[in-house]
C-alpha positions as CSV (number, residue, x, y, z in Angstrom):
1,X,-11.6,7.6,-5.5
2,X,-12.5,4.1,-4.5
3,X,-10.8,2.9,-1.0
4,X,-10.5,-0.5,-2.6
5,X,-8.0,0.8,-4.6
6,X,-5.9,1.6,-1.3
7,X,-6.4,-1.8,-0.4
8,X,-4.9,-3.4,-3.7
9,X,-2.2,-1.9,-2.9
10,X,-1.7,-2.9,0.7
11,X,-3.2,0.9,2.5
12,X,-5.7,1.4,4.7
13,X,-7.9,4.9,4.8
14,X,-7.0,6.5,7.8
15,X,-4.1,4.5,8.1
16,X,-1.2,7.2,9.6
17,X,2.0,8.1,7.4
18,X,4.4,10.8,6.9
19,X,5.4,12.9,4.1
20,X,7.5,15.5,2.8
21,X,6.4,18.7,1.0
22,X,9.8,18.8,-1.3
23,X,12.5,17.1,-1.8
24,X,14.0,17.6,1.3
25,X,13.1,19.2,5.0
26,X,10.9,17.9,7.6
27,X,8.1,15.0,7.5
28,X,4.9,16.1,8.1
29,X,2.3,13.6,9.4
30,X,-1.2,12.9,8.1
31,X,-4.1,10.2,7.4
32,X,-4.6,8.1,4.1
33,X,-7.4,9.0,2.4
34,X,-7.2,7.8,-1.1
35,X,-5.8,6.9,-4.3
36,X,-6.0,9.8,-7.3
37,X,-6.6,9.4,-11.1
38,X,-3.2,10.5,-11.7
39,X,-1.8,7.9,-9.3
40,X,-1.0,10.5,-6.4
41,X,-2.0,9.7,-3.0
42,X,-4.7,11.9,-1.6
43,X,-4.3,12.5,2.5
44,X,-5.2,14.7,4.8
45,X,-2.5,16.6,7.3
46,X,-2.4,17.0,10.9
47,X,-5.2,20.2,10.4
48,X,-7.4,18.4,8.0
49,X,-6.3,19.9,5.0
50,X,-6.3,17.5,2.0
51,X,-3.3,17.3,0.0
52,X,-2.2,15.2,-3.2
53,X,1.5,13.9,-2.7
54,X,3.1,11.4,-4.9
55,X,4.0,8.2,-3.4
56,X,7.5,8.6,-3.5
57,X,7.5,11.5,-1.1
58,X,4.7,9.3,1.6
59,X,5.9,6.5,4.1
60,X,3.7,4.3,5.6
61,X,4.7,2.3,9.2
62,X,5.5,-1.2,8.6
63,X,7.1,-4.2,9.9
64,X,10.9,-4.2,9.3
65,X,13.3,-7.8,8.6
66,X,13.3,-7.9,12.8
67,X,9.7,-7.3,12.9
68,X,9.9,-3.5,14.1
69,X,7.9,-0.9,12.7
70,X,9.5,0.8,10.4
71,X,8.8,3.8,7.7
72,X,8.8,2.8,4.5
73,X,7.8,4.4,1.0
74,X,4.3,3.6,0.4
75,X,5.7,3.0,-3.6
76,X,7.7,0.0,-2.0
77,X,5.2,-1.2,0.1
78,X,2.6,-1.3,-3.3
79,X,5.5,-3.0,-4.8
80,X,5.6,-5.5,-2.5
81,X,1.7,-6.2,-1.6
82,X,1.2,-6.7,-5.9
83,X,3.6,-9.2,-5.9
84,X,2.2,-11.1,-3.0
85,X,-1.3,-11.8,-5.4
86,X,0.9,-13.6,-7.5
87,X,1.9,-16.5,-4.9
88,X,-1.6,-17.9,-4.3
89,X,-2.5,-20.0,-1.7
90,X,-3.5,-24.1,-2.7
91,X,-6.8,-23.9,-2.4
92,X,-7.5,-21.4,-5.0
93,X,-4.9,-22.8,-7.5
94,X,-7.2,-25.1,-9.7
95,X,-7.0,-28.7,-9.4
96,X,-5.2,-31.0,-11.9
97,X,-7.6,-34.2,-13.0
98,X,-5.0,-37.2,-13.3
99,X,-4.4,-39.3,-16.9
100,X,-5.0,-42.2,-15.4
101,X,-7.7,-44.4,-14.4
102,X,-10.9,-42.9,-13.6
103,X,-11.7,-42.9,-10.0
């Protein structure tokens, strides 16, 4: 369980969030830890305990459209942070050599 892995995605270990146990009832709140083989999220509660949730049931707190933090499903927020690595910035896009003259 790398913490890389977390950061790929756009999570930090330690980072707070909230979960449910089910389907429905009250979020319980808790610490990243890490990334699973199976793809759940491993992270501890409020008494230490760890616990393996799937992503869909884990919100993270993140800027909203006004700039408010908001919760937000940590599967939408990987979503998001994978697509950003396909926008890269100039400098790292490689350079195009022109067909004209040499300079």
């Amino acid at each position: 369980m790398d913490p890389q892995i977390l950061h790929q995605i756009g999570l930090r270990p330690g980072e707070p969030v909230r979960f449910r146990k089910g389907d429905a009832g009250k979020w319980f709140h808790g610490r990243m830890s890490a990334v699973a083989v199976d793809g759940s999220l491993t992270l501890h509660d409020a008494n230490g305990a760890a616990r393996s949730i799937r992503p869909e049931r884990v919100e993270v707190r993140r800027p909203g459209p006004r700039g408010r933090l908001t919760w937000q499903l940590v599967s939408d927020v990987a979503i998001t942070w994978e697509q950003l690595s396909l926008f890269a910035p100039e400098s790292a896009a490689p350079q195009r050599r022109g067909l004209g003259r040499p300079a």
